[in-house]
Backbone as JSON Lines, residues from 0, in Angstrom:
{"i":0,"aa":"X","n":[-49.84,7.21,-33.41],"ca":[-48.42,7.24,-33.64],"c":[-47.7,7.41,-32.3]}
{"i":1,"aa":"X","n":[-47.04,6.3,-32.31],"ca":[-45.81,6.53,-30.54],"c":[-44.65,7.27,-30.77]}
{"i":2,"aa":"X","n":[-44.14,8.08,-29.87],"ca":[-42.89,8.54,-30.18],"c":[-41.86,7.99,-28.76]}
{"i":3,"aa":"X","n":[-41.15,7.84,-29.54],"ca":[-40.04,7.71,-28.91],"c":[-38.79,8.8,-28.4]}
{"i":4,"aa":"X","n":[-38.26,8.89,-26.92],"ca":[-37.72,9.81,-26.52],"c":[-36.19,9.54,-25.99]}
{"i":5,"aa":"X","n":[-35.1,10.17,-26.5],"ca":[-34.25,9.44,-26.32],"c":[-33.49,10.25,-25.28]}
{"i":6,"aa":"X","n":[-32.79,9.61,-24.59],"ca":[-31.8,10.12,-23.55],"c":[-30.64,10.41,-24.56]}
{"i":7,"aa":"X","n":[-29.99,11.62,-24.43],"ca":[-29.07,12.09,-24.88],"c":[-27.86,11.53,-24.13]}
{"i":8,"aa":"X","n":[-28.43,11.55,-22.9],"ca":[-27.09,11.07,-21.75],"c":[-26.63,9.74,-22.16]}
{"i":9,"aa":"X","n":[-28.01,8.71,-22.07],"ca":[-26.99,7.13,-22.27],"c":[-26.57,7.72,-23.71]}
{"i":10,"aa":"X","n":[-27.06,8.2,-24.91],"ca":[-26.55,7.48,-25.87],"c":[-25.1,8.0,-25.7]}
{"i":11,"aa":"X","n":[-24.45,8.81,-24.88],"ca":[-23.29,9.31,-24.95],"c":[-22.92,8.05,-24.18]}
{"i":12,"aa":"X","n":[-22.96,8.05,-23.09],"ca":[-22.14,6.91,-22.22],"c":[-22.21,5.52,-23.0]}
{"i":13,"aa":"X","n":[-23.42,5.01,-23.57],"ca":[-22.99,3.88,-24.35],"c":[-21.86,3.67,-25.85]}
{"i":14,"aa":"X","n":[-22.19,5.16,-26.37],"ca":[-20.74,5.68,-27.97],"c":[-20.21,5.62,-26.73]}
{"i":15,"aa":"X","n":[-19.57,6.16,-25.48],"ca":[-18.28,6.23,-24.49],"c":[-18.13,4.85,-24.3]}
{"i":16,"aa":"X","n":[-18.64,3.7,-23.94],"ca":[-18.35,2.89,-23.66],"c":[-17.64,1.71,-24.85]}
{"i":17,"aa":"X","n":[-18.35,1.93,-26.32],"ca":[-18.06,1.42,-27.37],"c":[-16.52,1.87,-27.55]}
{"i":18,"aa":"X","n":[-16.2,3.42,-27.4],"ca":[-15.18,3.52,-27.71],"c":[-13.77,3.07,-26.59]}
{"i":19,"aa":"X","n":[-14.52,2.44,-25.6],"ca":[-13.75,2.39,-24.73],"c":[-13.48,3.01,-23.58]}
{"i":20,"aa":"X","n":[-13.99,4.24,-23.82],"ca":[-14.24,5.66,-22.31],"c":[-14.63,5.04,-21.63]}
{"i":21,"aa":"X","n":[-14.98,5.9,-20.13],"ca":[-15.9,5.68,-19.46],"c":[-15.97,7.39,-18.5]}
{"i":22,"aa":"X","n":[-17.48,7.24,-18.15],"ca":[-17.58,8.78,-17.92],"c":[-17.94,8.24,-16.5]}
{"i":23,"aa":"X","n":[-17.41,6.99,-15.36],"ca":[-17.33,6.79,-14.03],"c":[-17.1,8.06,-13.41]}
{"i":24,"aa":"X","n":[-17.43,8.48,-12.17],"ca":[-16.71,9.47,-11.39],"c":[-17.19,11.18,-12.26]}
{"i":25,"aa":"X","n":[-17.15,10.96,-13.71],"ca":[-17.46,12.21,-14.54],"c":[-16.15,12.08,-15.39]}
{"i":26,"aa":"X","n":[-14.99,11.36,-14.86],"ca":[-14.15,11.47,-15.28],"c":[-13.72,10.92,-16.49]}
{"i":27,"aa":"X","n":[-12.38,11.84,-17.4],"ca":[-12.15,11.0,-18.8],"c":[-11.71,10.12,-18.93]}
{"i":28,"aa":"X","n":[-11.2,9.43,-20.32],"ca":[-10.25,8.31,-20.09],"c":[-11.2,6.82,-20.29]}
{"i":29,"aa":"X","n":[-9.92,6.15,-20.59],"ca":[-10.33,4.45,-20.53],"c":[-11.0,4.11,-19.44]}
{"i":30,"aa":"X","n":[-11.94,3.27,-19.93],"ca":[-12.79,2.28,-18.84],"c":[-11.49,1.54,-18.21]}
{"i":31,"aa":"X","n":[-11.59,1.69,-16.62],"ca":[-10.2,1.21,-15.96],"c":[-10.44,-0.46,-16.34]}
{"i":32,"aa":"X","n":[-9.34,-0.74,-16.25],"ca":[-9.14,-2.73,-16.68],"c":[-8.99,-2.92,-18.08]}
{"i":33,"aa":"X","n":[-9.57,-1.76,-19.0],"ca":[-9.72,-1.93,-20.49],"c":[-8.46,-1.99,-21.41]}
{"i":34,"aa":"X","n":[-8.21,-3.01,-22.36],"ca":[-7.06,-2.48,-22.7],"c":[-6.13,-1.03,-23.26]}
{"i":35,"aa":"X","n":[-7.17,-0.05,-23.6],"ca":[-6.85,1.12,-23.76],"c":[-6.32,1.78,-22.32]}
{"i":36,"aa":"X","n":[-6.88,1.42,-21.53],"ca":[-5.94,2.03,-19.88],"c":[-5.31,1.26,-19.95]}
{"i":37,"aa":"X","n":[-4.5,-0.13,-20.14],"ca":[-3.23,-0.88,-19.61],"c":[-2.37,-0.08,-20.5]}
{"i":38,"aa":"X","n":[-2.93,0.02,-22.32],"ca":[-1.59,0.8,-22.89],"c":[-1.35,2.44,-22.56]}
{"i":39,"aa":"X","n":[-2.66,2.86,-21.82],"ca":[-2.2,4.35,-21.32],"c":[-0.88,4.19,-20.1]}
{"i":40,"aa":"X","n":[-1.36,3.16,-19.36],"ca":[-0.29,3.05,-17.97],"c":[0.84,2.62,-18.44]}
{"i":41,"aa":"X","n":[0.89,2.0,-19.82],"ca":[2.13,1.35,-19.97],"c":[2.97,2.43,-20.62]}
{"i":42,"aa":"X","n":[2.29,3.24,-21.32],"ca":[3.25,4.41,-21.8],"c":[3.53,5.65,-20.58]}
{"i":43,"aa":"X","n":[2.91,5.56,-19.64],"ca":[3.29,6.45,-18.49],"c":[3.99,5.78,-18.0]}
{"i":44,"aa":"X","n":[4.39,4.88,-18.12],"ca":[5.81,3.67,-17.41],"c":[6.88,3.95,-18.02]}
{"i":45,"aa":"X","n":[6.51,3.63,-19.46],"ca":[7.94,3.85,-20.48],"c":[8.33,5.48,-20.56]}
{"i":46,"aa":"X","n":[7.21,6.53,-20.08],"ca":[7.63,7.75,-20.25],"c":[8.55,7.67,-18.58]}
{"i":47,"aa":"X","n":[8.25,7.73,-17.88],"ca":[8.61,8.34,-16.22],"c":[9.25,7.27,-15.74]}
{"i":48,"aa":"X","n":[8.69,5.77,-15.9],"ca":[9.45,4.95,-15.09],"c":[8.64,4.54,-13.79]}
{"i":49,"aa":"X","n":[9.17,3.3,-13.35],"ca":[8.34,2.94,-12.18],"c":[7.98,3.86,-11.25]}
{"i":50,"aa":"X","n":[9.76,4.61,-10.67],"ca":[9.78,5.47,-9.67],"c":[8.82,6.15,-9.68]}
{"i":51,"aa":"X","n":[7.97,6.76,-10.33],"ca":[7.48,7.47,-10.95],"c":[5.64,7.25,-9.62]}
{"i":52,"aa":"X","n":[5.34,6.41,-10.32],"ca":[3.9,5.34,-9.2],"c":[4.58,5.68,-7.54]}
{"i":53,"aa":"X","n":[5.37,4.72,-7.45],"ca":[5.94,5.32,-6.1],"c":[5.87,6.85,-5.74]}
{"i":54,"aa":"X","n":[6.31,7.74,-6.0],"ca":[6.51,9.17,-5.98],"c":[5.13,9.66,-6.13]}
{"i":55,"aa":"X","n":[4.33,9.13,-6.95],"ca":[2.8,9.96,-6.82],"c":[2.16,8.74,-5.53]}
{"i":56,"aa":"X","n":[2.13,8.27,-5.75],"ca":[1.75,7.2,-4.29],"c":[2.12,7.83,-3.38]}
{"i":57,"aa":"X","n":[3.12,8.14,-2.61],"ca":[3.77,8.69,-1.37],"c":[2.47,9.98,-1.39]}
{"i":58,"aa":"X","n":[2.74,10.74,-2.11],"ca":[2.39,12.28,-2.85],"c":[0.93,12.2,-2.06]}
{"i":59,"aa":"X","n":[0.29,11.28,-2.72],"ca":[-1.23,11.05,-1.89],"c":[-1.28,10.43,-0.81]}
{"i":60,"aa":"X","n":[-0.71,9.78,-0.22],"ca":[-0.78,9.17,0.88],"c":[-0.73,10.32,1.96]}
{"i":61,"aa":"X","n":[0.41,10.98,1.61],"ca":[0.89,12.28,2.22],"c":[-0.63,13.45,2.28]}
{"i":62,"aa":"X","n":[-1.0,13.41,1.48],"ca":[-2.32,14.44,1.09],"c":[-3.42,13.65,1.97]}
{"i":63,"aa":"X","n":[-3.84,12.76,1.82],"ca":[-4.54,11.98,2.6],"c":[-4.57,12.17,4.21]}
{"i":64,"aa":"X","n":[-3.52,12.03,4.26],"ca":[-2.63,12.01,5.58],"c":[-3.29,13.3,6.21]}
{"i":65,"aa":"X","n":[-2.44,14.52,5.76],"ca":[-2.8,15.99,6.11],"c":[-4.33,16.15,6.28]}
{"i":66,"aa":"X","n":[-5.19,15.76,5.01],"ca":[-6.48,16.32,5.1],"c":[-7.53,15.02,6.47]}
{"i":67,"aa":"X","n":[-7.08,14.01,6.35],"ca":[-8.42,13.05,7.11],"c":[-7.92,12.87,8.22]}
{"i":68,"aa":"X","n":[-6.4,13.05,8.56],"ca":[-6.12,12.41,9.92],"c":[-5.83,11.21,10.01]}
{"i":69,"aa":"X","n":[-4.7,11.11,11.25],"ca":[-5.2,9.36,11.45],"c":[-6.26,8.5,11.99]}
{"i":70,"aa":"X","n":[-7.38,9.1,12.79],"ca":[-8.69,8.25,12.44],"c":[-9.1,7.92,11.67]}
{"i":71,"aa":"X","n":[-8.77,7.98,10.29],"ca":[-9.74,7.93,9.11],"c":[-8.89,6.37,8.74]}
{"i":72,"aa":"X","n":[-7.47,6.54,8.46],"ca":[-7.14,5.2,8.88],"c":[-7.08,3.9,9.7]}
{"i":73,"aa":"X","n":[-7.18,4.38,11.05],"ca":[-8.47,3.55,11.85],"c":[-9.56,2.57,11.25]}
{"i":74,"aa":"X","n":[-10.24,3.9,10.85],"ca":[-11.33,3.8,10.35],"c":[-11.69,2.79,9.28]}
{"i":75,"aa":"X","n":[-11.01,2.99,8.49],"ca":[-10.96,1.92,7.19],"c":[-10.27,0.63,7.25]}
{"i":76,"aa":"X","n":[-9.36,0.68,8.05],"ca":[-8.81,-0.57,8.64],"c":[-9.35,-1.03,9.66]}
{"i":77,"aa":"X","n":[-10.72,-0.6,10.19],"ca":[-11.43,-1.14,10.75],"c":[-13.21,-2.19,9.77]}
{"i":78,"aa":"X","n":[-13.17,-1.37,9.02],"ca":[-14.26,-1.71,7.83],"c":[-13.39,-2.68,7.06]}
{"i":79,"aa":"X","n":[-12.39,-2.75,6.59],"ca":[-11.77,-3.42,5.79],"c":[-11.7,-4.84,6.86]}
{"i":80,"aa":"X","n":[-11.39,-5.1,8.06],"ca":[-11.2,-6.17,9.1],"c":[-12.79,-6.84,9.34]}
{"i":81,"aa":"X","n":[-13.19,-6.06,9.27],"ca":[-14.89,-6.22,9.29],"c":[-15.72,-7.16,8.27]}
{"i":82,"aa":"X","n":[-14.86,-6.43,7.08],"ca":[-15.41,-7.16,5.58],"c":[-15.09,-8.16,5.74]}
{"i":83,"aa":"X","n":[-13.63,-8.29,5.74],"ca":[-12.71,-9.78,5.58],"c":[-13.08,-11.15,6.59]}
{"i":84,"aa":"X","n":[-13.54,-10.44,7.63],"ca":[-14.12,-11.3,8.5],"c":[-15.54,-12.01,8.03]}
{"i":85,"aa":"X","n":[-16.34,-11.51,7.18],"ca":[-17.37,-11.58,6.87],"c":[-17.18,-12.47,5.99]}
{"i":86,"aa":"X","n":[-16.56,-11.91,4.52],"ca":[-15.81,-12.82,3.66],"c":[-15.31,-14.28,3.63]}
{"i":87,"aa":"X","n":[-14.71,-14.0,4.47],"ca":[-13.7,-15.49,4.96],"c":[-13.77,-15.87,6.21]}
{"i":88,"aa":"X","n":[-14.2,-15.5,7.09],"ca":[-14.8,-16.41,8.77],"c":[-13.57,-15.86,9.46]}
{"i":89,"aa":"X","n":[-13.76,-16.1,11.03],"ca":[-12.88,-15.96,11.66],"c":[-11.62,-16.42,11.83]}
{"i":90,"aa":"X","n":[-11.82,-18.01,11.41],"ca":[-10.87,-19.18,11.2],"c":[-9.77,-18.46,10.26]}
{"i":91,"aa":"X","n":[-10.48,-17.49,9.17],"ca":[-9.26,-17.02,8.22],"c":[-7.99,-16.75,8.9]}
{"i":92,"aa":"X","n":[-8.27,-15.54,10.24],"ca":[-7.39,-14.78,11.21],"c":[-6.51,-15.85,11.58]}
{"i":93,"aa":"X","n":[-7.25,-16.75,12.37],"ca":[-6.15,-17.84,12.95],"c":[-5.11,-18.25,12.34]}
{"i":94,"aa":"X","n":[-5.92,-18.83,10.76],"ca":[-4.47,-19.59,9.75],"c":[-3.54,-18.3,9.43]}
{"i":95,"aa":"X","n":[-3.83,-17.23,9.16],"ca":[-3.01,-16.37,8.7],"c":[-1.6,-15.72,9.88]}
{"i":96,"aa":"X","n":[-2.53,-15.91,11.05],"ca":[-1.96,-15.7,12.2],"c":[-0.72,-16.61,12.36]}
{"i":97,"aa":"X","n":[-1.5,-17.96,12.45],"ca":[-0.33,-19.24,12.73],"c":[0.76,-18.97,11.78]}
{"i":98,"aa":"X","n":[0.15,-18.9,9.83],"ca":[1.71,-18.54,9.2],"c":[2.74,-17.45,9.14]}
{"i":99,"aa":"X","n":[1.96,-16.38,9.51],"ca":[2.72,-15.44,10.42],"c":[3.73,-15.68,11.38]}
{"i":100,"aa":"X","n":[3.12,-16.54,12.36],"ca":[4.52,-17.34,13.64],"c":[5.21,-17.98,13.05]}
{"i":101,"aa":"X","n":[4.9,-18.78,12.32],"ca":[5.66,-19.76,12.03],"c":[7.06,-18.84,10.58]}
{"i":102,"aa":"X","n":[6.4,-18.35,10.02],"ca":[7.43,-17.16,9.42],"c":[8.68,-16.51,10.4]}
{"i":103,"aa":"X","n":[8.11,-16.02,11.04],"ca":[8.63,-15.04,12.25],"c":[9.37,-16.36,12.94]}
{"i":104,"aa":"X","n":[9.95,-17.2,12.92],"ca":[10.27,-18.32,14.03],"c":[11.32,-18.44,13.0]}
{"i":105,"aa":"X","n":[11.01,-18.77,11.75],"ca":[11.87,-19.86,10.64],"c":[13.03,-17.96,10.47]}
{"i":106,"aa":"X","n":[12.56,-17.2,10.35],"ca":[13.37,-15.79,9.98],"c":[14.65,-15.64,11.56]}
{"i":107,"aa":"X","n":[14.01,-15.53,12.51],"ca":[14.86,-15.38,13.66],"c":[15.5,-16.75,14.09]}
{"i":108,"aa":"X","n":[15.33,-17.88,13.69],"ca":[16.43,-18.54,13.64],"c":[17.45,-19.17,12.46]}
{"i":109,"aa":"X","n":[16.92,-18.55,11.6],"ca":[18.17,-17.9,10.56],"c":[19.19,-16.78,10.69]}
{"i":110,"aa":"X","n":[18.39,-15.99,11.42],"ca":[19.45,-15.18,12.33],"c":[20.58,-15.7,13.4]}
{"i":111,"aa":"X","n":[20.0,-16.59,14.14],"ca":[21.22,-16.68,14.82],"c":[22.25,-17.7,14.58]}
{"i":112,"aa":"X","n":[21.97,-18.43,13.27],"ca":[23.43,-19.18,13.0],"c":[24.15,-18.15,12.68]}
């Protein structure tokens, strides 16, 4: 006779996942992207209002700020330049570069008529 041994853990995370949870991070709540998180965000919209994202956005940026320093932004905007390069080639920089000038050209001589 075989027995079988069951993880208590998945069978929770898979009922979590059926119902839509997700126990990512440890944390509660909708599996992010799921439609149960778009109607959670959408009722924290209709409760507070856009301003609302903005104001906790700043809030952490600010917290961020205080605790890592500005190397840490460096830092990630250095990994992030790194990726993208990897991603999409060097050539990406150039074209993005060129529509950049060419932006910046068509804006300042709208200025001076």
């Amino acid at each position: 006779m075989s027995h079988r041994f069951v993880s208590w853990e998945n069978v929770e995370v898979r009922v979590l996942r059926e119902a839509g949870l997700s126990m990512a991070n440890n944390k509660r709540g909708p599996e992010p992207g799921s439609q149960k998180a778009k109607h959670g965000g959408q009722a924290v919209r209709e409760k507070y209002g856009p301003e609302f994202y903005s104001k906790i956005g700043k809030k952490g940026g600010e917290t961020v700020k205080e605790k890592r320093g500005p190397q840490f932004y460096a830092e990630i905007g250095k990994k992030g330049g790194e990726s993208t390069k990897r991603q999409q080639g060097s050539e990406f920089y150039s074209k993005i570069g060129k529509k950049g000038g060419e932006r910046g050209r068509a804006s300042a001589a709208g200025k001076e008529s």
